[in-house]
N, C-alpha and C positions, 0 to 999 in steps of 0.2 A: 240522376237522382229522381226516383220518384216519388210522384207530388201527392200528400197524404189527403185525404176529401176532410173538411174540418167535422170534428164532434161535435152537434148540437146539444151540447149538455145545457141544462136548465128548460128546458124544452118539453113538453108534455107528449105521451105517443103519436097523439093524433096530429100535432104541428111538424114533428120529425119526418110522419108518412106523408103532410101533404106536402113539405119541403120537398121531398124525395121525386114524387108523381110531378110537381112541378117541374123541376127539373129532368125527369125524362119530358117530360110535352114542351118545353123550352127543345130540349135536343131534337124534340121528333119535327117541331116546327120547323127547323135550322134544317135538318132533312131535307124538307118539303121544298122551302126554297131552294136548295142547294140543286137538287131534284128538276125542280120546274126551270129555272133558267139554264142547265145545262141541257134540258130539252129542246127548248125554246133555242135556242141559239144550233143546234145542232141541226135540228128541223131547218131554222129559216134557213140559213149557209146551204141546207138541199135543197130550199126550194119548194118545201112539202107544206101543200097547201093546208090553213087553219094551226098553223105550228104553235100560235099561242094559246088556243085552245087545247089542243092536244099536250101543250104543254103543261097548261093549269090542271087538267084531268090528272096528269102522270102523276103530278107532286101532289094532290090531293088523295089518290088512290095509293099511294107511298107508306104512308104508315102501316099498309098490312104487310108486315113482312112476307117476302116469297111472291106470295100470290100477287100485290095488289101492283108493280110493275108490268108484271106478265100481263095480266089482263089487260093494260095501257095498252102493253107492246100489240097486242091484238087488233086491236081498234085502231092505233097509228098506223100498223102494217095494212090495215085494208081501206083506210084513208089513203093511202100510198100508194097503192093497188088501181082505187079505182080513182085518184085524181086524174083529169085529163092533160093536167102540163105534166110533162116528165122532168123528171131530175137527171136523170142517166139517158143525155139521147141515143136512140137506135140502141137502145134493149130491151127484153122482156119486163112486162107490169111486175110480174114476178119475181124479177131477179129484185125491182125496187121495195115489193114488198119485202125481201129477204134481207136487205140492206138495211130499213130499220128494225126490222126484229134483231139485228143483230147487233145496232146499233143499242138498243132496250136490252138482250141480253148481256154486253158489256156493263151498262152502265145498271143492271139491278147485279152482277156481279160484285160492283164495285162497291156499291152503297150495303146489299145483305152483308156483301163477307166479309168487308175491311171498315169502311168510314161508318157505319151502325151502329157494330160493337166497339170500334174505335174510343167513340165520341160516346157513345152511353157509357161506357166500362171506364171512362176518364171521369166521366160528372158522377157517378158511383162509387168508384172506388172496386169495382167489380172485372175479372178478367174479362177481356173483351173474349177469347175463346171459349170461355167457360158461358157467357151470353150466347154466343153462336150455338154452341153444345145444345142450351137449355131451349132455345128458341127452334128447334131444329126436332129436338125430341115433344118440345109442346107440338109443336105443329104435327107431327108424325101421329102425339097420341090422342089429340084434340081438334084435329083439323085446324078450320080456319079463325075458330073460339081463339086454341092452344098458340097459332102465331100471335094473335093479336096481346093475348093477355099475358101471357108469360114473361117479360120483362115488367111489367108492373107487379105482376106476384112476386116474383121472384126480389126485387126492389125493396116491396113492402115485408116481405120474409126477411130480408137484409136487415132493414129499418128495426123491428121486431126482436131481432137477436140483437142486436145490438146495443139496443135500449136495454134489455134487462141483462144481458152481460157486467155494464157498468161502462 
C-alpha cells in the first residue's frame, strides 16, 4: 500500500512551499550523513589516510547531485595515490588510487540513482524516477545550477499546483 504525503490544507502558499523545501533539506541532510559515514568507515577499514576528513568533504559536497561525489572521488583518489602507507601491499599507487574511485563510483551510483530519489520521491509524494528523469535533464540543460536546483523547483511546482487544485 502506498503511503499518501498528508494535505496541508488550512495552510497558506508560502508555509506549504517552506514545508516542502524543509523537507527536502531534512532528506538532503540524511544524505549527507548517510554519505559521510559510509565513507568514513570504508576509508578507515583501508587504511586511507585523513578518511574522516575525506569523509566529511564527500557528505558535505553530496548534495550536488552527479557532480559533487565525483569531485570527492578525485581528491580521495589522489589522497590514495600519494599516501605513503599503502592499503594494498606490493601494488601499484595506481591500482589504489583506482580502488577508491571505484569505491566513490559505487557509492554515488547508489545514492544518485536509488536512495536520492528513493527517500525524496517518499517525503514528496513524487516518483522517485520521474526525479531522476528531471534532475538528469536539469543538469544536462543547466549545468551544475540545473542539478542542484531542480528538485526544489520542481517541489515548489508540485506545492503550487497543488495548492490551487484544491
Amino acid at each position: 500500500m502506498k503511503k499518501k504525503v498528508k494535505k496541508q490544507s488550512g495552510y497558506s502558499l508560502p508555509s506549504k512551499i517552506g514545508i516542502a523545501l524543509a523537507m527536502y533539506a531534512k532528506t538532503q541532510l540524511m544524505l549527507m550523513v548517510v554519505v559521510t559515514v559510509a565513507i568514513w568507515i570504508i576509508l578507515s577499514k583501508l587504511g586511507v589516510q585523513f578518511a574522516l576528513l575525506l569523509a566529511l568533504m564527500t557528505g558535505s559536497v553530496s548534495v550536488i547531485p552527479i557532480v559533487g561525489i565525483t569531485t570527492a572521488a578525485i581528491i580521495a583518489s589522489a589522497v590514495a595515490i600519494f599516501d605513503t602507507i599503502r592499503f594494498l601491499p606490493n601494488t601499484s599507487v595506481l591500482l589504489e588510487g583506482l580502488v577508491v574511485l571505484t569505491i566513490y563510483a559505487l557509492l554515488n551510483i547508489a545514492v544518485d540513482y536509488f536512495l536520492s530519489p528513493y527517500l525524496i520521491g517518499k517525503s514528496s509524494g513524487i516518483h522517485p524516477y520521474a526525479l531522476l528523469f528531471f534532475v538528469l535533464m536539469g543538469t544536462w540543460i543547466f549545468g551544475i545550477w540545473g542539478a542542484f536546483l531542480t528538485v526544489p523547483a520542481i517541489l515548489v511546482g508540485r506545492v503550487i499546483s497543488d495548492h490551487y487544485k484544491g
